[in-house]
C-alpha positions in Angstrom: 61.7 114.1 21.7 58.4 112.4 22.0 57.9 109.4 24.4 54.8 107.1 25.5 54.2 106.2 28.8 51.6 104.1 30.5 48.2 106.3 30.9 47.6 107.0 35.1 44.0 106.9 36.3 43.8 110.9 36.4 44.9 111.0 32.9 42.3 108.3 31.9 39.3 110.2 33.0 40.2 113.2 30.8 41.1 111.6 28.1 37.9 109.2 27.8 35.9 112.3 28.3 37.5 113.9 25.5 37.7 110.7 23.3 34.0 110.4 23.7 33.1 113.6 23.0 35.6 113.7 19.9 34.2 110.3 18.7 30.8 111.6 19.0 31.5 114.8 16.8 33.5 112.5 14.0 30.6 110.7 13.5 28.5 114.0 13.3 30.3 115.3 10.6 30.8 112.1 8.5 27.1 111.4 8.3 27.3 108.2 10.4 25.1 109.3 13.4 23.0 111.8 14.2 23.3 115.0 16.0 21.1 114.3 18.8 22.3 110.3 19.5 25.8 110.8 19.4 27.0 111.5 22.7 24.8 108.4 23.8 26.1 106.0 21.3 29.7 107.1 21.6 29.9 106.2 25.4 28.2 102.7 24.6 31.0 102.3 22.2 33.7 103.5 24.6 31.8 101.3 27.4 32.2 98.2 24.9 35.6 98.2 24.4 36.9 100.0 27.6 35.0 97.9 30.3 37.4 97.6 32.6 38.8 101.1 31.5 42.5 101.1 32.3 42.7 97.3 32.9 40.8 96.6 30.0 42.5 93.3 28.6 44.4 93.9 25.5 44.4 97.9 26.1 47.2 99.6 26.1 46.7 103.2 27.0 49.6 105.6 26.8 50.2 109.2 27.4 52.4 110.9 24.9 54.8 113.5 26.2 56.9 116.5 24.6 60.2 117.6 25.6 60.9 118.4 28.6 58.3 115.8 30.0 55.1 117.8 29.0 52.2 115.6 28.6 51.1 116.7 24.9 48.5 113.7 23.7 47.0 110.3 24.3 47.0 107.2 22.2 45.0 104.2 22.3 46.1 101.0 21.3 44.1 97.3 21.6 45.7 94.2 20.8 43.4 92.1 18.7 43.9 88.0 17.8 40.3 87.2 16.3 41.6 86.3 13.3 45.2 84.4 14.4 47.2 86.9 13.7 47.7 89.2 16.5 47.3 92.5 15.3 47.6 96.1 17.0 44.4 99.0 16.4 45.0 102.0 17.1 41.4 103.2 18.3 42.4 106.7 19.2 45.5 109.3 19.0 44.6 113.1 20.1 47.4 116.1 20.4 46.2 118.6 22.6 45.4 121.4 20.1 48.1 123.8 21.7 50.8 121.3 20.6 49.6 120.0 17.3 52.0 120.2 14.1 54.7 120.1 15.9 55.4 116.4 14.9 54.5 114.7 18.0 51.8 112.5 16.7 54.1 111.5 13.8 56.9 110.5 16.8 54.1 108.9 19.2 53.7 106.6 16.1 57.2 105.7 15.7 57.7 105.4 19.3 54.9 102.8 19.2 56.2 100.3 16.7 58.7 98.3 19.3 56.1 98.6 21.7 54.1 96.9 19.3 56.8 94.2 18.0 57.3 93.5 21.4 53.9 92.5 21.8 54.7 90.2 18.8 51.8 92.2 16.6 52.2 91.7 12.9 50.8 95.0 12.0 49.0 98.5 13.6 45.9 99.1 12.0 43.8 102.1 12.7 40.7 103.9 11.2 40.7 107.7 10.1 37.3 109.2 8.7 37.8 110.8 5.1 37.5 114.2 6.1 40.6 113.9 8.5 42.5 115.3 6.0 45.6 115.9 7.8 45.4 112.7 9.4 44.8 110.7 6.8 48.1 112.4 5.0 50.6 111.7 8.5 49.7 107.8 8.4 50.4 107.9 4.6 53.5 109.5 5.3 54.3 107.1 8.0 53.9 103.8 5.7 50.1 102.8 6.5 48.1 101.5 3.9 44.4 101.6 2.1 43.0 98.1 3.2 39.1 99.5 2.3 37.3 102.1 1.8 33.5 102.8 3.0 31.1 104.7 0.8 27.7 106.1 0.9 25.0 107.7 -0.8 22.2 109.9 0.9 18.9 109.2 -0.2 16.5 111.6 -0.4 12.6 111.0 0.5 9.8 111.1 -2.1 8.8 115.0 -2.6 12.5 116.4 -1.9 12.6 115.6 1.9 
């Protein structure tokens, strides 16, 4: 069985640690930033919506645990009402590599939609990059849908630089 429970301060500094460094490496390999910014830019994102870090209005920060109590994971979720319908967004969801495929992210997520009716949220949003393969094929699997899809093209400099 896979549960949630509310994130304790201990737990919060590891996981924004991790989340920052995580974000900063996702954005790394999907071209968005660059290499040498991307620790920098990720912790002004993380300071932006996290300013009050555990009592951040709207945050909802949970740990996920295994059987047997074992913490396995974090998830992130922010309830958002800019556009009148109050919505959930799932900023981040990290298994702890030692306990991944073993279904717990795929429970976490079932285990948060009463948390998230509760909250009277209409829907869970959430962003994966396109590489996140696996990722991309659990929320398929759990019923999320393609609202848009970014693209790019590189462009290369005059002479092949």
């Amino acid at each position: 069985m896979t549960t949630l429970a509310p994130m304790h301060q201990e737990a919060f500094v590891e996981f924004q640690r991790n989340a920052i460094k995580g974000y900063a490496r996702q954005n790394v390999e999907s071209g968005r930033w660059p290499a040498e910014r991307a620790l920098e830019l990720s912790r002004a994102e993380y300071q932006r919506l996290l300013p009050d870090g555990l009592a951040t209005k709207d945050a909802h920060l949970f740990e996920i645990y295994g059987p047997e109590e074992i913490p396995v994971g974090s998830l992130w979720l922010a309830v958002q009402r800019s556009t009148g319908t109050p919505a959930g967004y799932v900023f981040n969801v990290e298994i702890a590599e030692q306990y991944r495929r073993r279904g717990h992210a795929k429970r976490a997520f079932e285990a948060l939609e009463p948390i998230c009716r509760d909250l009277g949220l209409a829907f869970i949003a959430l962003n994966v990059f396109a590489f996140n393969t696996p990722a991309r094929r659990l929320y398929e699997a759990l019923g999320y849908e393609v609202t848009a899809i970014s693209m790019r093209k590189g462009l290369q400099r005059d002479g092949g630089v």
